[in-house]
C-alpha positions in Angstrom: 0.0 0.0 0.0 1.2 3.6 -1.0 0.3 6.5 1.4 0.9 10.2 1.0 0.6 12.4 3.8 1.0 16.3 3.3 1.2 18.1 6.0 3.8 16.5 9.1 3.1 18.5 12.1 0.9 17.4 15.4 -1.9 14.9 13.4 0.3 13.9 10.5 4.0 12.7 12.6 1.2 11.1 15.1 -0.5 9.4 12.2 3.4 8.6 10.2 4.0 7.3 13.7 1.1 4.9 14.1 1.5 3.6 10.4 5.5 3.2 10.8 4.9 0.7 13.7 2.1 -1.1 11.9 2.9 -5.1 11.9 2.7 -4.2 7.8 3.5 -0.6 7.3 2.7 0.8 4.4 5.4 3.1 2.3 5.1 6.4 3.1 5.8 9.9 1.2 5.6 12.4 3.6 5.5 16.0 2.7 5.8 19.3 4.6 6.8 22.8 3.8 8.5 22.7 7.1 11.8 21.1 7.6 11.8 20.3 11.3 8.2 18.4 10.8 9.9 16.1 8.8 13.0 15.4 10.7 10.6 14.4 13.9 9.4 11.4 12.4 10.0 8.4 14.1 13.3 6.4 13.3 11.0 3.2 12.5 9.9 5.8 9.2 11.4 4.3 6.0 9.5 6.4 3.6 10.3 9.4 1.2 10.2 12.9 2.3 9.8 15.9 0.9 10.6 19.3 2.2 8.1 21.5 -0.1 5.0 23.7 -0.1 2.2 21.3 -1.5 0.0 24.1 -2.5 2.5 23.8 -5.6 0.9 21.4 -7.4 3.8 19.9 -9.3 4.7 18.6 -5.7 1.4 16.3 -6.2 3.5 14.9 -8.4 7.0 14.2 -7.1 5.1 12.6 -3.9 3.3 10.5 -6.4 0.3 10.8 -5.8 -1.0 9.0 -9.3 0.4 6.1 -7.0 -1.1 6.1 -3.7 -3.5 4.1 -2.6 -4.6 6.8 0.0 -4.0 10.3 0.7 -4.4 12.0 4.1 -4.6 15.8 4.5 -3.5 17.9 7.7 -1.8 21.0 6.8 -3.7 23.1 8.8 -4.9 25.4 6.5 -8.6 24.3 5.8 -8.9 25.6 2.0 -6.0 23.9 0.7 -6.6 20.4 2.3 -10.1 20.7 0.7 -8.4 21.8 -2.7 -6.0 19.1 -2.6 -8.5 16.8 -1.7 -10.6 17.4 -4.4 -7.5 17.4 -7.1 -6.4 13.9 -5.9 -10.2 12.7 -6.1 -10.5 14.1 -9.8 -7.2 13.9 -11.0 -5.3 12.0 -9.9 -8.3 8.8 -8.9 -6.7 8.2 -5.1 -9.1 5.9 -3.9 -9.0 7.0 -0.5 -8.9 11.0 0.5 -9.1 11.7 4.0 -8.9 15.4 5.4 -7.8 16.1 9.0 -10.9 18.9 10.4 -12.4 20.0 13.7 -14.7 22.5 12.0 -17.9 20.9 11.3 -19.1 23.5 8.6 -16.3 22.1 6.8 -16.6 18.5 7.3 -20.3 18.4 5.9 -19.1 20.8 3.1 -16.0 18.0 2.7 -19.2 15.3 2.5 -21.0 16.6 -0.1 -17.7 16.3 -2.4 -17.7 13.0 -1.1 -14.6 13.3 1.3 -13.6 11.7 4.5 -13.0 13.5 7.3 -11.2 13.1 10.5 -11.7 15.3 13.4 -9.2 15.3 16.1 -11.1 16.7 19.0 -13.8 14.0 18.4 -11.3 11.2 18.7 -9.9 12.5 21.7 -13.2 13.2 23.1 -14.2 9.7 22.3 -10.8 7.8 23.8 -11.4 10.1 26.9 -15.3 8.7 27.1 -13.6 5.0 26.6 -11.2 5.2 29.3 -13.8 6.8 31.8 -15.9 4.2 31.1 -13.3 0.7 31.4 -11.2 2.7 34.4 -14.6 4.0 36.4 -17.1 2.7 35.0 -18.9 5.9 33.7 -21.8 4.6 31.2 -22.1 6.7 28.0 
């Protein structure tokens, strides 16, 4: 499996992270404008990086993205996750697009283009819920 992931910071080196340590880890091209994103990744990370601003689309292709199997968004800026989203959906046929978004505005306008979303504050919300529930027995 071929994953791209633009946009390395907090969500994205968590995410790099996870998938690294996966019993089969997929190969990973990570991309961030920032150097010192990149240079945090775990030492289990064997994937391609590159240091560049993705809103430059030739970037979409140097992390070949007419390759990957799935494309996860988390720059932080909100209107170019959902314009790369929508360019690897139409262009480039990534069969799975998911965009990193707390704003829930956003996420339903994301679902009417037919885009995943994740949103962090949800997931932590949710593992919080989980572990008040197994450690005291809080019913949700």
């Amino acid at each position: 499996m071929n994953v791209v992931v633009i946009g390395c910071g907090r969500f994205g080196g968590y995410l790099i992270r996870a998938l690294s340590k996966s019993p089969d880890p997929p190969y990973i091209i990570a991309v961030d404008r920032q150097e010192r994103a990149l240079a945090e990744l775990a030492t289990e990370f064997r994937g391609f990086t590159l240091i560049k601003d993705a809103s430059d689309l030739s970037v979409l292709d140097e992390a070949r993205l007419s390759r990957a199997d799935a494309l996860f968004l988390s720059t932080g800026d909100a209107n170019l996750n959902f314009m790369l989203a929508h360019i690897a959906q139409e262009l480039y046929k990534v069969p799975r697009v998911v965009v990193v978004e707390s704003d829930a505005e956003r996420r339903e306008v994301l679902d009417c283009f037919a885009i995943a979303t994740v949103d962090p504050m949800e997931l932590a919300a949710r593992q919080t819920v989980d572990r008040l529930s197994a450690e005291w027995g809080l019913k949700s």
